[in-house]
N, C-alpha and C positions, 0 to 999 in steps of 0.2 A: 305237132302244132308248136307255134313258137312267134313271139311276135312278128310285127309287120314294119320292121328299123326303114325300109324305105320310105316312111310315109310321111317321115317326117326328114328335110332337108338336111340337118344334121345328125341323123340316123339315130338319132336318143329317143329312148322310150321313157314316158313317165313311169315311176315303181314307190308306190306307197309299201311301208313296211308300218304291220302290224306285230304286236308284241302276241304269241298264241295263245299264251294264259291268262291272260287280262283282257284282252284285244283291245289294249289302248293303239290307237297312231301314232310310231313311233316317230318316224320320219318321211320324206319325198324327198327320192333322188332320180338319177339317170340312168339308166342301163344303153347301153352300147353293145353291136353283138358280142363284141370279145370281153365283153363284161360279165354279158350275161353267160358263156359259155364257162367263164372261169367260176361263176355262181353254180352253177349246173355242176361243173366236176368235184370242185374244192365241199360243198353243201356250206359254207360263207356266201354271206354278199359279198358283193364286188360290184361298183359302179365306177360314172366316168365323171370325172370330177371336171368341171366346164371352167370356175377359175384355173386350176390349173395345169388345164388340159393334158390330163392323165389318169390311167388308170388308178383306182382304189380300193384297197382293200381295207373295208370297214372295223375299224380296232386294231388294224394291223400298225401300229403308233402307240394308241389310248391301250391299247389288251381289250377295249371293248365293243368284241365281235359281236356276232349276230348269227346264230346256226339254224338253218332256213330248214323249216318243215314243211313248207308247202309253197307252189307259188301257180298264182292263177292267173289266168288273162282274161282280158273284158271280149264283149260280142265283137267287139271293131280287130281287138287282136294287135292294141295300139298304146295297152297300159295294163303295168303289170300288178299284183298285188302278190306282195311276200309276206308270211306270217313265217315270224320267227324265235326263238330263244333268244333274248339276249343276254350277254354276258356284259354285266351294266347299262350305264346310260347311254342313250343313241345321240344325245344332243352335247353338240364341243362346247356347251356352257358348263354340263354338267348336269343339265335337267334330263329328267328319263327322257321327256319326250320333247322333239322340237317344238311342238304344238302346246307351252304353256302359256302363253299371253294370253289372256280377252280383250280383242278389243269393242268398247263400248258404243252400244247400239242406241239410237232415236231414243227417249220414251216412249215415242208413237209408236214403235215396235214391230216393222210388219203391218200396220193398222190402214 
């Protein structure tokens, strides 16, 4: 089984990466097949980086990799989820996780 890159016109699959010990959201990127093939061999992520339309290897820069213990696919077979080690922070701020902003909701809340 392995995703469905056709399915989308630019052949990128969405890939949320979760951290396995915490299972915070690390980050959202792209996998490409030859992305995800080099994920598969290397057990690194590796996405395709769309500003600069190339491949990527995540920490291969920063030192802060990401050693993938699992990776699942959803029912459609059109996004992927990685749980992984990582080896620091995933976000090029510097925050563990890209995912630290709130942003601020109605008071009415859902209401």
């Amino acid at each position: 089984m392995k995703p469905n890159f056709e399915k989308y016109p630019d052949g990128l699959v969405p890939t949320i990466v979760v951290d396995d010990k915490t299972q915070q959201v690390l980050m959202m990127a792209y996998m490409n097949e030859a992305s995800y093939q080099l994920s598969l061999e290397s057990n690194q992520t590796w996405f395709w980086s769309r500003s600069r339309q190339e491949l990527w290897h995540k920490g291969a820069t920063s030192g802060n990799t990401q050693a993938i213990v699992s990776i699942q696919i959803d029912c459609d077979e059109d996004t992927l989820l990685v749980r992984v080690n990582p080896a620091g922070p995933a976000c090029h701020t510097g925050q563990t996780s890209c995912f630290y902003r709130d942003i601020k909701l109605n008071s009415a809340g859902g209401q």
